[in-house]
Backbone and ligand atoms as CSV (ligand in chain L), in Angstrom:
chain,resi,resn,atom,element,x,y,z
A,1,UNK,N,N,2.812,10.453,2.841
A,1,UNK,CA,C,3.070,10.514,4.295
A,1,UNK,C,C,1.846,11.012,5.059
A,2,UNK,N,N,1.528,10.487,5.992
A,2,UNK,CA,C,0.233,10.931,6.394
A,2,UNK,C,C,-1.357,10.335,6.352
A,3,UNK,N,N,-0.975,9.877,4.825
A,3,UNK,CA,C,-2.639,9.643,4.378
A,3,UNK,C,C,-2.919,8.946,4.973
A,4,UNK,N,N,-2.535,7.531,4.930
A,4,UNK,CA,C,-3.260,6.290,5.822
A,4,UNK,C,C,-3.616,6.440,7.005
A,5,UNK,N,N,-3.099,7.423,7.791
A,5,UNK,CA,C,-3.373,7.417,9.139
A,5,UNK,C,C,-4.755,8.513,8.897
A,6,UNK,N,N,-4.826,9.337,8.515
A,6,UNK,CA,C,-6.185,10.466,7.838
A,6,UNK,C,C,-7.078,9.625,7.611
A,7,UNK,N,N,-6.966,8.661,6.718
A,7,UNK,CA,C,-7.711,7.637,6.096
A,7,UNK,C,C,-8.501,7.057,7.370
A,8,UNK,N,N,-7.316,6.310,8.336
A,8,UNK,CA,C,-8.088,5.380,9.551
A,8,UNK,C,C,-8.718,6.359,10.035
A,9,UNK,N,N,-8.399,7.583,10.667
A,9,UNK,CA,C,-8.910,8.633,11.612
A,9,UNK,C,C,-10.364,8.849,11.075
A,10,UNK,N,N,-10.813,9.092,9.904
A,10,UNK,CA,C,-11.860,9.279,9.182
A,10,UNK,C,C,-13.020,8.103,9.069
A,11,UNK,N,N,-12.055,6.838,9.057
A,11,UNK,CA,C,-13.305,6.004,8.942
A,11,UNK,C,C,-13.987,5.491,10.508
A,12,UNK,N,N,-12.471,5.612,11.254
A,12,UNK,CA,C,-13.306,6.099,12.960
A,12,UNK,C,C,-14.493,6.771,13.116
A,13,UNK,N,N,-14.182,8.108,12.839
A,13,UNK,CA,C,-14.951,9.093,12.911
A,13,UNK,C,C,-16.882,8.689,12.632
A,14,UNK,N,N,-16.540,8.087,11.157
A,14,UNK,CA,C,-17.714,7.606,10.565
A,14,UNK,C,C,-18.501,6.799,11.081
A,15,UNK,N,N,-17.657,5.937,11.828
A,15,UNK,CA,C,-18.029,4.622,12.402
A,15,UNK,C,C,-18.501,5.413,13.829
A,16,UNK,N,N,-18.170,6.043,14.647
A,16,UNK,CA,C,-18.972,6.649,15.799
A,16,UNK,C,C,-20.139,7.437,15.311
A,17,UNK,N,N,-19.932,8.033,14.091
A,17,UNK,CA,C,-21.335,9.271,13.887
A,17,UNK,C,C,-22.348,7.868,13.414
A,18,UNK,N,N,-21.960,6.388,12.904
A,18,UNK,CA,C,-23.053,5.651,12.526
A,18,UNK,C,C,-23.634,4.836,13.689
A,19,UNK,N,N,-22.509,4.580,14.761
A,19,UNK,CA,C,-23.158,4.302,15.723
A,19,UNK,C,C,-23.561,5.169,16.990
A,20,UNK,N,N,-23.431,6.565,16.777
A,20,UNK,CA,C,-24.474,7.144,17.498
A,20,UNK,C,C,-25.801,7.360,17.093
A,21,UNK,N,N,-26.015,7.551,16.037
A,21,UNK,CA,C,-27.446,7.425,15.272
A,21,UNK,C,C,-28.278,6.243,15.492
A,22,UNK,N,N,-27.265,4.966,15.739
A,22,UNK,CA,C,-28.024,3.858,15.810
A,22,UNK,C,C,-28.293,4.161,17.695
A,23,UNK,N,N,-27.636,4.367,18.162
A,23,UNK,CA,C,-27.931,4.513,19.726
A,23,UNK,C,C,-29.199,5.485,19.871
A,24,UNK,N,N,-29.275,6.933,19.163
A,24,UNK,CA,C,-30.288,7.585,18.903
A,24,UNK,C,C,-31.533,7.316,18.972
A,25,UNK,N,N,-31.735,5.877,18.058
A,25,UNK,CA,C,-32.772,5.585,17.216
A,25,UNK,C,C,-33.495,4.377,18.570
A,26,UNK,N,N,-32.559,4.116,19.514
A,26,UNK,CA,C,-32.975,3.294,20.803
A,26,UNK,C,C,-31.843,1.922,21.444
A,27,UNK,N,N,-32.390,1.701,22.679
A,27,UNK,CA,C,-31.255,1.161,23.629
A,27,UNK,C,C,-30.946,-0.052,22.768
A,28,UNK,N,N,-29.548,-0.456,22.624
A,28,UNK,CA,C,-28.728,-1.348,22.126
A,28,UNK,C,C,-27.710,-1.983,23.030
A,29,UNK,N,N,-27.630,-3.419,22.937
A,29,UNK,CA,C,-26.414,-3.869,23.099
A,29,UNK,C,C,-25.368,-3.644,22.112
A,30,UNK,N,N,-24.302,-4.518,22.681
A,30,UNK,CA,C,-23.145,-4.187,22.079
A,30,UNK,C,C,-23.240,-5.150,20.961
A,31,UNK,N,N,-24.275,-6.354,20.996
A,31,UNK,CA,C,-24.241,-7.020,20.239
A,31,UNK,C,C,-24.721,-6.447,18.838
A,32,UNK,N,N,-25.967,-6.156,19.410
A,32,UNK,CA,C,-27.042,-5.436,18.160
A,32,UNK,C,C,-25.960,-4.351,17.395
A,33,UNK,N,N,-24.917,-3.286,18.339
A,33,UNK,CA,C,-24.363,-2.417,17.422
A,33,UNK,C,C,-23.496,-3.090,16.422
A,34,UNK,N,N,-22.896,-4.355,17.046
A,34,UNK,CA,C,-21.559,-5.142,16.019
A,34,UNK,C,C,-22.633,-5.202,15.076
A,35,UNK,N,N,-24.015,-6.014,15.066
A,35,UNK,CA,C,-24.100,-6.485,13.403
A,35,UNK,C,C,-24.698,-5.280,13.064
A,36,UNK,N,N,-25.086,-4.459,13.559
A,36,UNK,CA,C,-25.129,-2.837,12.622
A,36,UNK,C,C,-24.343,-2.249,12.263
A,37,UNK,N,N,-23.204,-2.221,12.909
A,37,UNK,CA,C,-22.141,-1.395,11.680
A,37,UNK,C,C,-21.066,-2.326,11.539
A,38,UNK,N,N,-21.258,-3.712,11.577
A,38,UNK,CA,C,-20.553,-4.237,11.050
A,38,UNK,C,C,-19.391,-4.306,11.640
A,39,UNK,N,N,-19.133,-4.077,12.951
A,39,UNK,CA,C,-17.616,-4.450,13.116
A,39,UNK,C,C,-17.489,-5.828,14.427
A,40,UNK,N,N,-16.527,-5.466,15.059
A,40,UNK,CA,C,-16.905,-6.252,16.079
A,40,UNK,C,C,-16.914,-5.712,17.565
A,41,UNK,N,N,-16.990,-6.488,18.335
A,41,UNK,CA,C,-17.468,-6.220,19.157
A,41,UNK,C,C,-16.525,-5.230,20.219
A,42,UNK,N,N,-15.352,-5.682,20.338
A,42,UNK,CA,C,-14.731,-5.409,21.074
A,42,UNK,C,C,-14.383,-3.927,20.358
A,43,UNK,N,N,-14.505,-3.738,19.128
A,43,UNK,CA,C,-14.256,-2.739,18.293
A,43,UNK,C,C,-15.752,-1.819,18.873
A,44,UNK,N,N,-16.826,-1.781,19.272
A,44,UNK,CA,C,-18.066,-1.358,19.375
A,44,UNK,C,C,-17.723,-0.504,20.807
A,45,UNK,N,N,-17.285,-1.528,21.923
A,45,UNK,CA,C,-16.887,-1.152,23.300
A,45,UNK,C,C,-15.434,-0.093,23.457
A,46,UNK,N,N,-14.729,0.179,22.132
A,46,UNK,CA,C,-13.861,0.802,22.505
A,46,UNK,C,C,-14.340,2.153,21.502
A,47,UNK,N,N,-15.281,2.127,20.873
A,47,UNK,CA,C,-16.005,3.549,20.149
A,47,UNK,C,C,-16.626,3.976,21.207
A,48,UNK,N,N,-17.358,2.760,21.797
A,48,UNK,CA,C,-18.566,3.320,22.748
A,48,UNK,C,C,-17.803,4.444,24.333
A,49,UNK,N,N,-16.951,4.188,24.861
A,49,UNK,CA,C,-15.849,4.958,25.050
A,49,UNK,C,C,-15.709,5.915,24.959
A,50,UNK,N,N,-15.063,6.141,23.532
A,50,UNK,CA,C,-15.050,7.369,23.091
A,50,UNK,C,C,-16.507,8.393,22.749
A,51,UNK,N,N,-17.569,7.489,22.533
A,51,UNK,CA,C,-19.047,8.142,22.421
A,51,UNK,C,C,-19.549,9.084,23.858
A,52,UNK,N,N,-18.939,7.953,25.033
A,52,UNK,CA,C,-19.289,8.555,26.019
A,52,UNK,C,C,-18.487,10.179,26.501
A,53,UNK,N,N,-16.837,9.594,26.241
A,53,UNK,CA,C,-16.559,11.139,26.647
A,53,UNK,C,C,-16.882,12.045,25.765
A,54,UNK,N,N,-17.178,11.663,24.215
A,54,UNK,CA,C,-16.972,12.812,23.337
A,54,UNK,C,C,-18.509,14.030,23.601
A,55,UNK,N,N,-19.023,12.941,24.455
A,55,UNK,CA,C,-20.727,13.768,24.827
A,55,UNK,C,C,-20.560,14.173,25.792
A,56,UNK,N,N,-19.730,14.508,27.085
A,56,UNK,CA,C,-19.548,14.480,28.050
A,56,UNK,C,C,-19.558,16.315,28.308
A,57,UNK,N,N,-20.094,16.811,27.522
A,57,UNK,CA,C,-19.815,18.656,26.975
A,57,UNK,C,C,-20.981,18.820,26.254
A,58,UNK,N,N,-21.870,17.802,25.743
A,58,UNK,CA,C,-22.643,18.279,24.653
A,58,UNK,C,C,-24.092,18.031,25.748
A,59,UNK,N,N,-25.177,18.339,24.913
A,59,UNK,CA,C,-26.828,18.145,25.393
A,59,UNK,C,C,-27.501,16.877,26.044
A,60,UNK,N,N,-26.136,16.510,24.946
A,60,UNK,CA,C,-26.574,15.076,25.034
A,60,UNK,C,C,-25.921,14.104,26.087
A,61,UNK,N,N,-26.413,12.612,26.198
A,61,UNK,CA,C,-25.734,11.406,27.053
A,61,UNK,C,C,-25.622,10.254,26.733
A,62,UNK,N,N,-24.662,9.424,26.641
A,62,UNK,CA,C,-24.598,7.858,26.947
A,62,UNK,C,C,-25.131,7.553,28.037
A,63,UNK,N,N,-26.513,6.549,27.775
A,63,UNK,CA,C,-26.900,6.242,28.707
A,63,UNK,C,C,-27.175,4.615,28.821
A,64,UNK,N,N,-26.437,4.242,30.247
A,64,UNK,CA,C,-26.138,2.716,30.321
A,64,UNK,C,C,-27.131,2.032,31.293
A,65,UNK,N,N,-28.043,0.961,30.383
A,65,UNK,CA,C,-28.918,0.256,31.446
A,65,UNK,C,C,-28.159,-0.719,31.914
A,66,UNK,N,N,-27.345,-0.990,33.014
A,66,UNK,CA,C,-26.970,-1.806,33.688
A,66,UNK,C,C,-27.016,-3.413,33.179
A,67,UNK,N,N,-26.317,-4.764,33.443
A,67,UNK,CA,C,-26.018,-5.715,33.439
A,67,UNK,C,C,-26.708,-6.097,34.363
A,68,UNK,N,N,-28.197,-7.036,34.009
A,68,UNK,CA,C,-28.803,-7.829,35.412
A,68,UNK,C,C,-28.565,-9.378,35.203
A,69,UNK,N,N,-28.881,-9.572,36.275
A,69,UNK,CA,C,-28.841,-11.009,36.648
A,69,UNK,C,C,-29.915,-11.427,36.440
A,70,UNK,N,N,-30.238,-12.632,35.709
A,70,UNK,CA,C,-31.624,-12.994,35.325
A,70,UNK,C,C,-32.030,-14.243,36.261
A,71,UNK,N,N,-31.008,-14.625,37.095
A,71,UNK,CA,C,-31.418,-15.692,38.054
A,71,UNK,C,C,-32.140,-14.953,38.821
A,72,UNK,N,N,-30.939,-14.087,39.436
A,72,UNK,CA,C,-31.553,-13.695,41.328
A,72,UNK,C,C,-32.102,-12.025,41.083
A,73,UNK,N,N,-31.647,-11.202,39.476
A,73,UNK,CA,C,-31.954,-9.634,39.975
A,73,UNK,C,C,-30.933,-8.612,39.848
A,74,UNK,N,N,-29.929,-9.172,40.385
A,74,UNK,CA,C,-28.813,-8.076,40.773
A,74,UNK,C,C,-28.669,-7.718,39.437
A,75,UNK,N,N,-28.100,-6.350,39.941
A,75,UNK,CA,C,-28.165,-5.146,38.494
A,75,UNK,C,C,-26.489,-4.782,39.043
A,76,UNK,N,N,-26.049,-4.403,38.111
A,76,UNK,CA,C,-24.645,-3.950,38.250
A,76,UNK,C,C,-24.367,-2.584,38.037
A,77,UNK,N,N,-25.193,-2.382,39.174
A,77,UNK,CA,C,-25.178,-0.415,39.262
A,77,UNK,C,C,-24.139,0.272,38.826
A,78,UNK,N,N,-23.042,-0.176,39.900
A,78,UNK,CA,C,-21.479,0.602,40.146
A,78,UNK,C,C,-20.981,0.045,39.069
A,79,UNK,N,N,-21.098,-0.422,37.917
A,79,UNK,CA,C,-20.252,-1.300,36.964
A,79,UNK,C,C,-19.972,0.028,35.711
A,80,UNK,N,N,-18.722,0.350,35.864
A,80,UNK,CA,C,-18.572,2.008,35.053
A,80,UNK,C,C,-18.196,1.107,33.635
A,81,UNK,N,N,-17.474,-0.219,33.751
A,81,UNK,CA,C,-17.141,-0.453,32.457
A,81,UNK,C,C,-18.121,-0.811,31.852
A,82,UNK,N,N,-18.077,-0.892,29.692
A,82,UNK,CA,C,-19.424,-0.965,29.375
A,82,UNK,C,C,-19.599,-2.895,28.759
A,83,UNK,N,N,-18.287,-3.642,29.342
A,83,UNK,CA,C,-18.525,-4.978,29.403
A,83,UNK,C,C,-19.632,-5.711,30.045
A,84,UNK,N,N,-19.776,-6.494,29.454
A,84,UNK,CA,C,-20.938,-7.453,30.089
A,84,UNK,C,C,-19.921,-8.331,31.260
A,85,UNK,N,N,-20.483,-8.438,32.963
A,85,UNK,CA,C,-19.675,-9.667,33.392
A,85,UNK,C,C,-20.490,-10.744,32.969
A,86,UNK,N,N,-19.608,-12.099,33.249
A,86,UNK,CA,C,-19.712,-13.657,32.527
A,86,UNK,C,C,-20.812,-14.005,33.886
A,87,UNK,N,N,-20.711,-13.732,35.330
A,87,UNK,CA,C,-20.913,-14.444,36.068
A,87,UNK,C,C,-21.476,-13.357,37.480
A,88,UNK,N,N,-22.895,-13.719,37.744
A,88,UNK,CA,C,-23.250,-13.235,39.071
A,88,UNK,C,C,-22.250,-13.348,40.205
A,89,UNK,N,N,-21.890,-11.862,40.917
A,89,UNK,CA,C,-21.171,-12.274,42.425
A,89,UNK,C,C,-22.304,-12.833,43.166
A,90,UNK,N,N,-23.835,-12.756,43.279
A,90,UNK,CA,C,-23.874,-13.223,44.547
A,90,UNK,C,C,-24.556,-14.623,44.242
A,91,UNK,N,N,-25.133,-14.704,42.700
A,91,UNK,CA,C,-25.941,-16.390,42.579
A,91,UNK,C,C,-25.098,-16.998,41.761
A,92,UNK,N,N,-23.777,-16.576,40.843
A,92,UNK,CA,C,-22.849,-17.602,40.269
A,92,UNK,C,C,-23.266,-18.207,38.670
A,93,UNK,N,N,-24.532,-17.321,38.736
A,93,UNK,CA,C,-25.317,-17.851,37.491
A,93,UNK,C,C,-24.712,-16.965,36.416
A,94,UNK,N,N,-24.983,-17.915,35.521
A,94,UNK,CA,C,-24.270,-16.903,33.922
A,94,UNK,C,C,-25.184,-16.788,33.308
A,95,UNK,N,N,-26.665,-16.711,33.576
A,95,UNK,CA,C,-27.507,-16.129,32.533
A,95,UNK,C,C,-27.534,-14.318,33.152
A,96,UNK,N,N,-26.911,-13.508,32.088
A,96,UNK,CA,C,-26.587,-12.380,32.465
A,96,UNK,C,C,-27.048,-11.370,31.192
A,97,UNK,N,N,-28.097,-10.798,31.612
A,97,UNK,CA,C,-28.949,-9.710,30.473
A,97,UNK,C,C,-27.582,-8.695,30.181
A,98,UNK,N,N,-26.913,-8.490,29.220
A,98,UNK,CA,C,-26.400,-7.655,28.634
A,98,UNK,C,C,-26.504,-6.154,29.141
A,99,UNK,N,N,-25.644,-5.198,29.284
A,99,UNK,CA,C,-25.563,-3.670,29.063
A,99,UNK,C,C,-26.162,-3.166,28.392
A,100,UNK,N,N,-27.847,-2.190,28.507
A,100,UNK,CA,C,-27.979,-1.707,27.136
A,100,UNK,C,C,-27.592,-0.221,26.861
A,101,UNK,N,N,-27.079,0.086,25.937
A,101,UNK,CA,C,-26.796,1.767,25.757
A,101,UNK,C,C,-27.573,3.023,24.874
A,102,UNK,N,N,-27.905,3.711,24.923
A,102,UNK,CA,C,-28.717,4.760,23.906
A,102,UNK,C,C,-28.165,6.044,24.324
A,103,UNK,N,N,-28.453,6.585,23.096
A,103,UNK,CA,C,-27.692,7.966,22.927
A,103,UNK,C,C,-29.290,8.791,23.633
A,104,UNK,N,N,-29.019,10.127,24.611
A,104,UNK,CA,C,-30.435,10.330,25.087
A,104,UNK,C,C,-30.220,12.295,25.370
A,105,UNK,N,N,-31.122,12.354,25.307
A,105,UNK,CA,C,-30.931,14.069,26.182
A,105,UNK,C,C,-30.849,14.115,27.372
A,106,UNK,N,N,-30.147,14.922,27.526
A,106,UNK,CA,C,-29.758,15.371,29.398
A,106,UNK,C,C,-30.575,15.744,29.834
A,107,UNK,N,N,-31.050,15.467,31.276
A,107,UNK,CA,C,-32.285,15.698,31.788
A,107,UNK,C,C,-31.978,17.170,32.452
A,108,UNK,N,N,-32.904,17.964,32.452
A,108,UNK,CA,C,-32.852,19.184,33.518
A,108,UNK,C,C,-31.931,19.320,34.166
A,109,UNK,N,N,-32.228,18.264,35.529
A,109,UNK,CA,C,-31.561,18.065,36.552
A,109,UNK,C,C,-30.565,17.672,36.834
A,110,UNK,N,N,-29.861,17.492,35.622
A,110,UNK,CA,C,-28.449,17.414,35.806
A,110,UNK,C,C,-27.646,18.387,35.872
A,111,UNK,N,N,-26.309,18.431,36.265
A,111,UNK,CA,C,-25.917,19.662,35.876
A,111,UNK,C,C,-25.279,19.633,34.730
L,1,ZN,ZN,ZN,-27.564,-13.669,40.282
């Protein structure tokens, strides 16, 4: 009674301490993290999640380079989720540079 769920909880666990190291080591998509630890993707965006609040107390930060638009520019500042959108609001174009993320130190000036 119990174990299996210990079991999943643990290999969670593992799977965030391997992909914070890989974030550590420099900025990643979500793509680059799937074929690094092997899972998928949507599995990557819902660790990454939890990466962010679980740092949200510590030295450290998730830090998100924005989704640009490679037609016209636009960067998706205000965009809190860590999905890629499919499609520019203002040029309609779908060539769309990916989210990148890295694990980083808190600057001074933050509080
Ligand atoms: Zn655009």
């Amino acid at each position: 009674m119990g174990r299996g769920r210990a079991r999943v909880r643990e290999r969670s666990e593992t799977l965030r301490h391997r992909l914070q190291r890989e974030l550590e080591s420099g900025p990643q998509t979500v793509r680059d993290l799937s074929v690094r630890v092997r899972i998928p993707e949507k599995e990557v965006i819902s660790h990454l999640e939890h990466v962010q609040r679980s740092l949200r107390r510590s030295p450290q930060r998730l830090h998100v380079d924005p989704a640009e638009c490679l037609q016209c520019g636009f960067r998706y500042q205000k965009r809190e989720r860590l999905t890629s959108p499919s499609t520019c609001p203002r040029c309609r174009s779908q060539r769309i540079a990916p989210p990148l993320f890295r694990v980083e130190a808190r600057s001074q000036r933050e509080p």
